[in-house]
N, C-alpha and C positions, 0 to 999 in steps of 0.2 A: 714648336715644330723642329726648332734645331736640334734640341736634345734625343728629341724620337728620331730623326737622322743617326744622329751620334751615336745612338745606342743601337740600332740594330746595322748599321752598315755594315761591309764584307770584315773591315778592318777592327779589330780590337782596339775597342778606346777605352774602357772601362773595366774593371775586374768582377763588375757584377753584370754582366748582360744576358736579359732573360733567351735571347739567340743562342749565346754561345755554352748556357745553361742547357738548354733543351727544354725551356719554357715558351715551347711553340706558339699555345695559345695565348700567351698574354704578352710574348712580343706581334702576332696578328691583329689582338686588340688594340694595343698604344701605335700600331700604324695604319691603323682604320680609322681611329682617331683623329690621327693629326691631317690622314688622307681627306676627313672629311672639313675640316677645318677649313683645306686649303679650297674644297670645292666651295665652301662657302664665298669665297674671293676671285673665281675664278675670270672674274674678267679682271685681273691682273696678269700678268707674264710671269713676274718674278713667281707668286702662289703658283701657277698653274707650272713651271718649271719642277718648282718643289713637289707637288702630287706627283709629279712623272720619277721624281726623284724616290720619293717612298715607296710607289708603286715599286718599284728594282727590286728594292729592299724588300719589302714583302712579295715579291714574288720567290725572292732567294730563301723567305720563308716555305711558302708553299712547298718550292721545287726539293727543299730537306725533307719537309714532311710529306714527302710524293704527292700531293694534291694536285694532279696533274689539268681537273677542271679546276680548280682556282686559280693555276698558273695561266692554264688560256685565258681565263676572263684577265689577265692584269696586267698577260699580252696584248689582247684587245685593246684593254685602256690603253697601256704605255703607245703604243702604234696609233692613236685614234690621234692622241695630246700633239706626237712627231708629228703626225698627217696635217692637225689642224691650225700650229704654229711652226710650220716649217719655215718659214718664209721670215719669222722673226728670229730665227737661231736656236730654238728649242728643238731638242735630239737626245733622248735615252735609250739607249743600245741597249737590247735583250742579248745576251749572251749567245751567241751561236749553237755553241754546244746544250746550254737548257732548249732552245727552240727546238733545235733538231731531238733532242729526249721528249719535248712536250707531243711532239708530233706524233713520234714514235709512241706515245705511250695512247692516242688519241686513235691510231691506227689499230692499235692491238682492242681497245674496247667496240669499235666497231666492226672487228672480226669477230670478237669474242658472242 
């Protein structure tokens, strides 16, 4: 799990990352992966932390390859995980500026 952290976060850790490649779909895969991994353990904290943590990360995927309904679903999740271990210290901030574009772009298919 660490390394699917590693490898797709904002920050450049590696000189090979399929993120910073434009290897959308197979940095989406190795963090469904490990997202699923973590729901396997999910009555842990520390796991359940981590899924909210990858969820970011792939959502910074979606939001590059405009998947604007993938990004709501991962908003959903990440806000669901806040909502449901608030009270233990778990909190992953959706980016202000992707929520207000995911909205916007949520707005524009419903006019459309």
């Amino acid at each position: 799990i660490y390394l699917a952290t590693a490898l797709f976060s904002p920050t450049p850790t590696f000189a090979k990352e399929p993120f910073y490649l434009g290897a959308y779909a197979a940095a989406v895969q190795q963090l469904q992966k490990a997202a699923a991994l973590c729901e396997a353990h999910s009555d842990s904290l520390t796991y359940a932390d981590k899924k909210a943590e990858l969820l970011t990360c792939l959502l910074d995927v979606y939001f590059e390859m405009q998947d604007f309904s993938a990004c709501r679903e991962c908003i959903r999740e990440i806000d669901s995980i806040n909502h449901k271990y608030q009270t233990q210290g778990i909190c992953r901030a959706v980016p202000a500026e992707i929520r207000k574009r995911v909205q916007a772009a949520s707005k524009n298919e419903t006019e459309s």
